[in-house]
Backbone as a ProteinNet text record, in pm:
[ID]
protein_1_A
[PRIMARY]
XXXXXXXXXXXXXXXXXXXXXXXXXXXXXXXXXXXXXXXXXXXXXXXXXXXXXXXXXXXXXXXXX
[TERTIARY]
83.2	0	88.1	227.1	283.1	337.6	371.8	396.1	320.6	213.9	111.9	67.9	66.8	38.4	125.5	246.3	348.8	379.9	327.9	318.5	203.3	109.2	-11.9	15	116.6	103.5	-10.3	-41.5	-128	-81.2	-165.5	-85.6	-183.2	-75.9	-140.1	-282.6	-257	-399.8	-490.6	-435.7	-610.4	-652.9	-573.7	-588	-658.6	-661.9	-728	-869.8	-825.6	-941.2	-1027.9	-1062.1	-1103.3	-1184	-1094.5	-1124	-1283.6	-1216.5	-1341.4	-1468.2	-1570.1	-1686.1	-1771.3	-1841	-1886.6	-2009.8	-2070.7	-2208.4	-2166.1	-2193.9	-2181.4	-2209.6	-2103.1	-2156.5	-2212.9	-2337.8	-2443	-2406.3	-2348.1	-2335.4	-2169.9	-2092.9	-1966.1	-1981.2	-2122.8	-2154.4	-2188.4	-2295.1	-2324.2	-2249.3	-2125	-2053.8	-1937.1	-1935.4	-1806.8	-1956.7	-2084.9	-2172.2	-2209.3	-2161.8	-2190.4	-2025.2	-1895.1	-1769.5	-1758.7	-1830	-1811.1	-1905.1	-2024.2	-2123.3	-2044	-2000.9	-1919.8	-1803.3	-1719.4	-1587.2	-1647.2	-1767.4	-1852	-1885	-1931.3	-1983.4	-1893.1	-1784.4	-1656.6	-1617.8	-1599	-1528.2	-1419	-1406.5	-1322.6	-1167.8	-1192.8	-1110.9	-1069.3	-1199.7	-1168.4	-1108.5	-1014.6	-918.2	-1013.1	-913.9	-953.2	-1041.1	-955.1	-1032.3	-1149.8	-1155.2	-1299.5	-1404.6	-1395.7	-1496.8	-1528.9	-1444.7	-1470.7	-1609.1	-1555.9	-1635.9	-1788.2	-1791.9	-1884	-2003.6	-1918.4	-2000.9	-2036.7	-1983.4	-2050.5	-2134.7	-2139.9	-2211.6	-2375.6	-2335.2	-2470.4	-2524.9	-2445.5	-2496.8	-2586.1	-2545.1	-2618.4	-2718.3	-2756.2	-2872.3	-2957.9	-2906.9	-3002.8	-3070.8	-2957.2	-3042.9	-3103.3	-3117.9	-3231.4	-3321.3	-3367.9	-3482.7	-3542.2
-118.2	0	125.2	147.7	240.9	286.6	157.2	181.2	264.9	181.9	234.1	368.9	428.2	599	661.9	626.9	690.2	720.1	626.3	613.8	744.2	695.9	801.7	951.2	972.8	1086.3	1106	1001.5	1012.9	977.1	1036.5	1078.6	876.2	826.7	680.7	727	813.8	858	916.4	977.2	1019.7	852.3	780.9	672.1	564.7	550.8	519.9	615.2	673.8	798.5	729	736.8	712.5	603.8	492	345.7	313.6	381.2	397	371.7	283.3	285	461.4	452	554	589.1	452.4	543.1	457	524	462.9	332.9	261.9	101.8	117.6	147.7	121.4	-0.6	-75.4	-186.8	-145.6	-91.8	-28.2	86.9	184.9	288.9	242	161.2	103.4	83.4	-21.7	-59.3	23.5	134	259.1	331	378.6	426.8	364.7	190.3	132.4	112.2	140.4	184.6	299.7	363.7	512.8	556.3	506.5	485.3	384.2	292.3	222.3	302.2	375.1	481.6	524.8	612	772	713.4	627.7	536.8	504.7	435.9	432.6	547.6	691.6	803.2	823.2	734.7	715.6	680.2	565.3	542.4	372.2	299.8	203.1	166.7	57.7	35	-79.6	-113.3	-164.2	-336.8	-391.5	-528.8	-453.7	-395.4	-348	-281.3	-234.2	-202.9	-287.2	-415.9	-503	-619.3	-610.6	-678	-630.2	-466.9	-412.7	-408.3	-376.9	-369.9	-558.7	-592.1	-796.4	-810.7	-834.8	-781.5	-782.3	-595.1	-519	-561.5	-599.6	-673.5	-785.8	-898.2	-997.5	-985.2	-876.1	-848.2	-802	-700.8	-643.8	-764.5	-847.2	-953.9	-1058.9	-1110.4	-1194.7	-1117.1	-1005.6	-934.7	-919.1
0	0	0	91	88.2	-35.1	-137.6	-270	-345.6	-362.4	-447.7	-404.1	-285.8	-195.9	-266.4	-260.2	-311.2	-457.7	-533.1	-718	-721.1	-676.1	-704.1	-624.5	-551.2	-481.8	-375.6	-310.7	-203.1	-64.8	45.8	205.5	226.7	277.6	365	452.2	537.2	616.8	487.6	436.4	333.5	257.4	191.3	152.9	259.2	379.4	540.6	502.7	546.5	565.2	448.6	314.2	219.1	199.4	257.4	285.8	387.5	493.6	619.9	532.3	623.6	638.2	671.5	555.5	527.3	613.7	665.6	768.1	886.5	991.2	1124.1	1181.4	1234.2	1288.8	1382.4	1412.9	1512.1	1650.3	1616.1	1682.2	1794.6	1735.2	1760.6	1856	1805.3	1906.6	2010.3	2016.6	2132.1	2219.5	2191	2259.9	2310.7	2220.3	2296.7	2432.7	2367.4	2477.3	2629	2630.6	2737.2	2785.3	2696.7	2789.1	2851.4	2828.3	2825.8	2957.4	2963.6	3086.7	3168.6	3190.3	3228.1	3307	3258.9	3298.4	3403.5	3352	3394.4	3539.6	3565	3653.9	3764.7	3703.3	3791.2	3853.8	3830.6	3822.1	3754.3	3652.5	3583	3660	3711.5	3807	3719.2	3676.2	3672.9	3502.3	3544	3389.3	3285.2	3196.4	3073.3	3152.5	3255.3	3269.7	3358.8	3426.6	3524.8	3426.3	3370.3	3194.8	3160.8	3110.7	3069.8	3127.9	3234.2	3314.7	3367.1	3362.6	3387.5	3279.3	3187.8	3020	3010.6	3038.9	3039.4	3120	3283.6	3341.1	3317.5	3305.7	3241.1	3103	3009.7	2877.3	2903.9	2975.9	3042.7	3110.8	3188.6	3233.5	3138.6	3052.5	2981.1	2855.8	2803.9	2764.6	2810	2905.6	2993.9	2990.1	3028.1	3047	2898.7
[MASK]
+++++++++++++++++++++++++++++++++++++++++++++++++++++++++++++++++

């Protein structure tokens, strides 16, 4: 790829950039909105395995119900 950026005169990130999925993964938001409630919750105290666990957790409840 760096080749071919470079033949054509193009920046690697605009060539990225370009690539990207063009409308939003719904499924991806979700899951940054329930890390993110997750943090907020903690006081942003708690790390990557305590998120983890929290966002599983709460996922599991919310699907049984």
């Amino acid at each position: 790829m760096e080749t071919l950026c470079r033949i054509f005169n193009v920046h690697r990130s605009s060539y990225r950039y370009w690539c990207r999925p063009k409308e939003p993964d719904i499924e991806r938001t979700i899951k940054r909105s329930l890390v993110s409630e997750a943090w907020n919750v903690s006081g942003g105290s708690a790390g990557a395995r305590t998120i983890a666990t929290m966002v599983t957790n709460t996922h599991n409840k919310i699907v049984a119900e």
